[in-house]
N, C-alpha and C positions, 0 to 999 in steps of 0.2 A: 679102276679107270685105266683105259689104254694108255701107256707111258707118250706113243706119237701124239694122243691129242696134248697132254701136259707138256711137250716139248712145243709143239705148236703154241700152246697158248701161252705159256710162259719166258718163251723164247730159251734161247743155248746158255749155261751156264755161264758167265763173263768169268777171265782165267783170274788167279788169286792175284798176280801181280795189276790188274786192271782193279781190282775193288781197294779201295781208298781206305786208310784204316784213321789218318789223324786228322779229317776235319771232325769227328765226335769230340774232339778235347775242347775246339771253339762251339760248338754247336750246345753246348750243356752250359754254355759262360752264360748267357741271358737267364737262367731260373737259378745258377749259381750265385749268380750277382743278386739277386733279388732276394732268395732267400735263407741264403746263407752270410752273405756280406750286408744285405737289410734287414730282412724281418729276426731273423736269428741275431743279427750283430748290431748294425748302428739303430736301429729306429727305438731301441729301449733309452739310449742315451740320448737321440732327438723329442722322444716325449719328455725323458725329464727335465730338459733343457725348458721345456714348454710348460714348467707344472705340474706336469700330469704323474699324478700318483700309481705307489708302484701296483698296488693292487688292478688299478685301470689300465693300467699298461701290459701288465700279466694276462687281461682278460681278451686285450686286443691281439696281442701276439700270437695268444693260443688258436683266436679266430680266425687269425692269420693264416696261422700253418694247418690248418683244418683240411684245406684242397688236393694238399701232398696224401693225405689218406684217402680223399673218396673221389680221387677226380675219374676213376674209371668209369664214372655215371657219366660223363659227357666225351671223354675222351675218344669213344669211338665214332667220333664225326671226323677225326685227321685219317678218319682211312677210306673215304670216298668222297666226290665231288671235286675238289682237286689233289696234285702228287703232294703225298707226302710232304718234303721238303717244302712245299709253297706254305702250306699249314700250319710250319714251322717259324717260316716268315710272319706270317700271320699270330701268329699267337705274340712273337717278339715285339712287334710292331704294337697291337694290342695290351701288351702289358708294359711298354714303355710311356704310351702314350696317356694310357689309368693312371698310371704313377704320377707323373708329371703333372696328370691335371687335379689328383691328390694333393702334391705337395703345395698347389696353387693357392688352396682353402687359407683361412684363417689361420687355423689349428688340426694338427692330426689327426686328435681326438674326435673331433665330431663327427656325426654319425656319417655324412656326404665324403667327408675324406676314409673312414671305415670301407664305405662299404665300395668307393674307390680302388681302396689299395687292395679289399677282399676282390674284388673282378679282377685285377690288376694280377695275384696270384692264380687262380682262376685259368688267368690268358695262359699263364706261365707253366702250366700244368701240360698245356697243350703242347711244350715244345719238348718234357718229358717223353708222351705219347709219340710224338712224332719220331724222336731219336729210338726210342724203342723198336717202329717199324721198320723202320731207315737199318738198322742192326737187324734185326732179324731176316731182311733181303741180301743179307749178304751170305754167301756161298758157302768160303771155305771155311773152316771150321779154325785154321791160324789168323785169318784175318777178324775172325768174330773177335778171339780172346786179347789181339790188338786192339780190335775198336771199343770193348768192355775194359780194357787200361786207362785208352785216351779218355772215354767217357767221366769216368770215375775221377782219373787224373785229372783234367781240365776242372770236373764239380769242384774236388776242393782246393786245388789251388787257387782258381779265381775265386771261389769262396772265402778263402782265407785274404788272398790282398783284398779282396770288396772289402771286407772287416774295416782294415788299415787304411785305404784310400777314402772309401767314406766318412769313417770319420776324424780323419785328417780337412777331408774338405767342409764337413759341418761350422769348422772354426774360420773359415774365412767366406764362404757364400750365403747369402740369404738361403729361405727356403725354396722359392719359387726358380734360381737360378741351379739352385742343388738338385730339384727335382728334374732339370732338363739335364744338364752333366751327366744323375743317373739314369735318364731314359738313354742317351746316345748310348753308354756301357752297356744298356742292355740288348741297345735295338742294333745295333754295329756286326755284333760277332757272330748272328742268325745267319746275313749274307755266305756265310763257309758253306751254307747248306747248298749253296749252287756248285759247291764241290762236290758231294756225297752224289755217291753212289743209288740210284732207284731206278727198277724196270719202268719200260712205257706206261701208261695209269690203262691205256686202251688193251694191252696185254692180263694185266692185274682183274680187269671186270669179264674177260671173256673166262679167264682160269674160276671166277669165283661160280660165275653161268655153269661153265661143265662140271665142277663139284658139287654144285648144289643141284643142278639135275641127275648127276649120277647116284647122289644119297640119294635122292626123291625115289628114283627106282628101285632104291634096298631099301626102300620105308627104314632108314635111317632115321629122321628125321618126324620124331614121335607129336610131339607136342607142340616145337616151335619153341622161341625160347622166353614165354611168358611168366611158366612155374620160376625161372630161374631169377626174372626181373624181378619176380612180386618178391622170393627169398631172402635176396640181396638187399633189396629195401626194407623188407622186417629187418633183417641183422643187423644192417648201418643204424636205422634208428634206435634199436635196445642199444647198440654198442656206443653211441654220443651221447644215450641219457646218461648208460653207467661212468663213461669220463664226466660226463656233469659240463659239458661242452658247453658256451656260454651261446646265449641266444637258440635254448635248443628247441623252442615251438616254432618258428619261422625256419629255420635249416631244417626239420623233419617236415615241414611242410612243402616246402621249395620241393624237398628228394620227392616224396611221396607222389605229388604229382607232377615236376616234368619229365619223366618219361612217359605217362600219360597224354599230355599236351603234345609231345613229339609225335607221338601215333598217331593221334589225330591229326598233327600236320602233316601227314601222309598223303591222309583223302584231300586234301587242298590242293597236292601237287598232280600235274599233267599225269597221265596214266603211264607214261612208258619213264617219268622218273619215279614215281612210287614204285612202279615194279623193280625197278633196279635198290631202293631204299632197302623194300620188301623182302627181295634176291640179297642184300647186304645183313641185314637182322637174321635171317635165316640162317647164314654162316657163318654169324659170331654166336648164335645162340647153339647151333650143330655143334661147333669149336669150343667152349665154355664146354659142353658137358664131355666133349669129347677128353678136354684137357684136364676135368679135376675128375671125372666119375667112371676112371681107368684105375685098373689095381694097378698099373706102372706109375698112374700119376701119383698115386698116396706118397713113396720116398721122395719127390720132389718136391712135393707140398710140406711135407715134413723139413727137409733143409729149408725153406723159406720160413719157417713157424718156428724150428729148434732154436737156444738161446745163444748157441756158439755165433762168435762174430756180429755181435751184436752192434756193438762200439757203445752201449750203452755207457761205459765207464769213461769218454771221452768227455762228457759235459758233468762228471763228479770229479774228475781229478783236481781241479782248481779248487772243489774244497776238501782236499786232505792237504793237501802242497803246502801248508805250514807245519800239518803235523810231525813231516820231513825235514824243518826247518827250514822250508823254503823261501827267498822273501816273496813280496810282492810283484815286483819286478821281472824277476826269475820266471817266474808263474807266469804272467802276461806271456812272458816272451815263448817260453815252453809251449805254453798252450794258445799261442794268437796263431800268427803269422808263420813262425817256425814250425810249431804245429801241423798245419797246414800243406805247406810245405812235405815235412817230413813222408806224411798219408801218401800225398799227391806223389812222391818219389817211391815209395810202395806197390803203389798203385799201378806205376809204368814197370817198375821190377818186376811182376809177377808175369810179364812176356815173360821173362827165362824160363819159364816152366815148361817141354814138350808137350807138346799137345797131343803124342801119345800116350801123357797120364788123363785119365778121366778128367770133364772137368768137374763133378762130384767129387771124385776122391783129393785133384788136387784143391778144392775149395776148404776141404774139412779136415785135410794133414796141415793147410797153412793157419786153419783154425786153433788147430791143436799148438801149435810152435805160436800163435797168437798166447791164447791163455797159459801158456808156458811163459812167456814173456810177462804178462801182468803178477805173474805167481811172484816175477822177482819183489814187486811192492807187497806183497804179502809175505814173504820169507827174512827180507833183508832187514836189515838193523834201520833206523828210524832217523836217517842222515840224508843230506842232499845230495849226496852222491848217488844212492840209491832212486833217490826220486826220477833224478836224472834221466839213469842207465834205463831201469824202469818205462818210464813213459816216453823218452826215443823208440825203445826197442817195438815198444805194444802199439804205439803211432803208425812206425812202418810198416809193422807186418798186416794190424789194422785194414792200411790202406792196400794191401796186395786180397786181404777176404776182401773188400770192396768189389775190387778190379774182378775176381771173380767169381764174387757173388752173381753179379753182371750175367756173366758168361754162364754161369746156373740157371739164369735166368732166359737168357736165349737161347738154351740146351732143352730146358721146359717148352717153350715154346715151339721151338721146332723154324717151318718155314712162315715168312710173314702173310703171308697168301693175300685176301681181301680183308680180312682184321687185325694185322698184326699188331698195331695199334692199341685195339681196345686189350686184347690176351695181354700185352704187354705189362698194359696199367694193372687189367685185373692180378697177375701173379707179384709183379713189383711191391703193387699196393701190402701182401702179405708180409713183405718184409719188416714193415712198421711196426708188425704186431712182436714181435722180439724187443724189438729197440725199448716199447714200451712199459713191458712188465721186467723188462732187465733191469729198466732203470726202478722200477721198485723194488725188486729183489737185490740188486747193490745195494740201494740204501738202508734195506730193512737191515741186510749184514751188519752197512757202517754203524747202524744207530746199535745193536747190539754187541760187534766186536770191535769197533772203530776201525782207524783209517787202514789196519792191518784187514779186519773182516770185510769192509768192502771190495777188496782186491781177492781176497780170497776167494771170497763168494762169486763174482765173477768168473775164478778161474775155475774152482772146480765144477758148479751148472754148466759150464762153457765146455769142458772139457769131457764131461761125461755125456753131453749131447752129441760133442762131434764124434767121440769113440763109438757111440752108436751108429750111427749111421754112416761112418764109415767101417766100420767092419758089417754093414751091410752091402754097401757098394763094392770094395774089395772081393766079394764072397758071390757077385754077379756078372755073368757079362754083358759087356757095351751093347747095347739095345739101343734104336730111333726113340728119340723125342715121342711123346705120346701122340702129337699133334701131328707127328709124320705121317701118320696112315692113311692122311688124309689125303696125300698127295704120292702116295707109294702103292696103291693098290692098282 
């Protein structure tokens, strides 16, 4: 494609001092707050409060956090109709107001407050999405690995005090006065988004017109992106029957058919918005294969899949932390708030990095000096000192693979064009899959070498993944984003 029409359509590059790098830190506080300082922290100690048994509470939570893995099914709706950022709003707004009218119910537990707080997460996903596109339209390549700091920084620090402010306020408000306190927390810190940075939307739909008619002319553009829909849907459902995902014939139902039901709401609409829907599906389905079924993309899709930087071991340490002799106390405080804290300080360090190092190679040298740091609970003597030094040290560095992982992740991506949105979700979403089998592989360690082999075992999978793949990276050079070609030809 002629670079004058992409500069026409796209408009001139806005300079690096013009793109905004710290409202992402407020921008992530509304799914921060909700699922890090709610569904993850206080709603296990609001159920018990209420009766509710751990086993049904275990089943709720898990249901809970289910959207964090497959919200890429819906998520590409914040990338047309209106900008970005409004969508952002919109989801915040939308998932403060579930909540609230959740906490209004009886009880938590029942199915009306479920499947409340499940929409509720849901909305919440959307403001993922959003931040993703929002990141990806930014330019320079310093201000990205800024705004993958704030990002990450902002998750868990607000993360961490939602923990401690909620349930500090559990003990003094009702629920129905708690559920409005939490919506304002969540619906408040979206408004930043009128800070960020985003092209005209009327710019964005003319750029997606001229790539999609210029593949059309290199019969790029094979099949459309249906083989990929129906794929996606097979895998999601084998993969939540093998978690054993609770309520799993209604949620394989729900996926199965609404993108079916969305197509068909196509033909419902006026002929020149289908066509634009139409023009939208066709370039995240071009982009999807463009971006996994490249032999550039396979090492990229490997760092999101490899086990290094997992953080799997952040949600086992509190149970080795006696083994260390550590108290109770100690442990909370290590692992609450200060915790938190620590990540989120990590997080923001990992600016220091030039950004003439890779951000692959510097993702998986800070991986490396991560699992170097967890080794010390594996080598050291079986004292609180050690616990300490220990999980300080693996927290921060932790929090700098976060910051970016991030930045791997809009490296994949490339530019955000007319889906950057859904790519966003789709690559993010792979992340999870580490988190997940890490955490069974830690524990399989602990249960066989204890609180020494769970640390162990972490470090060394951790460590012999990032040695691969960084002396892969190291042994290449700097190449475009896969997804660049799209906009470079």
């Amino acid at each position: 494609m002629p670079r004058p029409d992409l500069e026409q359509a796209a408009g001139p590059n806005p300079s690096p001092e013009k793109e905004r790098s710290w409202p992402f830190g407020l921008l992530i506080a509304p799914v921060a707050i909700l699922s890090n300082g709610l569904i993850s922290g206080a709603l296990s100690y609001l159920l018990r409060r209420q009766g509710v048994g751990i086993g049904r509470s275990s089943e709720i939570i898990s249901l809970l956090i289910l959207p964090q893995s497959i919200y890429f099914l819906w998520s590409p709706i914040t990338d047309f109709w209106i900008r970005r950022r409004s969508w952002l709003i919109v989801g915040a707004v939308g998932t403060a107001l579930t909540l609230a009218a959740a906490f209004h119910g009886v009880r938590l537990d029942t199915p009306s407050a479920v499947a409340l707080m499940f929409l509720s997460a849901c909305f919440g996903q959307l403001i993922v999405a959003s931040c993703g596109g929002l990141m990806g339209a930014l330019h320079s390549e310093a201000t990205r690995r800024k705004a993958s700091a704030f990002y990450q920084g902002g998750s868990l620090a607000f993360g961490g005090i939602g923990i401690f402010v909620l349930t500090m306020l559990t003990e003094k408000f009702s629920m129905g006065p708690l559920g409005w306190i939490t919506a304002a927390f969540i619906a408040i810190p979206s408004f930043a988004a009128l800070a960020a940075p985003e092209p005209p939307p009327e710019r964005l739909e003319e750029l997606s017109k001229i790539a999609v008619k210029d593949l059309q002319k290199k019969n790029q553009i094979l099949s459309g992106p249906l083989p990929i829909v129906v794929l996606v849907i097979v895998s999601l459902i084998v993969l939540l029957r093998l978690l054993g995902v609770p309520y799993f014939g209604w949620i394989a139902g729900v996926i199965a058919v609404l993108p079916f039901l969305g197509a068909g709401a196509v033909k419902l609409l006026p002929k020149e918005q289908a066509s634009a829907l139409k023009q939208t599906f066709a370039c995240i389905g071009y982009e999807f294969k463009t971006t996994f079924f490249r032999w550039r993309a396979v090492p990229y899709t490997l760092v999101m899949l490899f086990p290094m930087c997992s953080g799997a071991a952040i949600g086992l340490l509190p149970g080795i932390a006696q083994d260390y002799g550590v108290t109770g106390q100690q442990m909370a405080w290590m692992n609450g708030i200060a915790g938190a804290l620590l990540t989120a300080a990590g997080s923001l360090a990992a600016t220091l990095i030039p950004t003439r190092v890779r951000t692959p190679v510097a993702y998986l040298s800070v991986g490396l000096i991560n699992e170097a740091m967890i080794a010390i609970l594996w080598l050291g003597p079986l004292r609180p000192s050690t616990y300490f030094v220990g999980a300080t040290l693996f927290l921060f560095t932790i929090g700098a693979c976060y910051s970016l992982f991030t930045a791997v992740v809009l490296e994949f991506l490339g530019k955000s064009g007319k889906s950057g949105c859904g790519r966003y979700s789709i690559i993010n979403s792979l992340g999870n899959v580490p988190v997940a089998y890490m955490t069974a592989v830690d524990g399989h360690g602990g249960k066989l070498w204890g609180a020494r082999g769970l640390a162990g075992t972490d470090a060394v999978v951790g460590a012999i993944g990032a040695a691969i793949l960084l002396t892969y990276f190291l042994t290449r050079k700097r190449t475009e984003a896969p997804i660049e070609a799209l906009t470079s030809t």
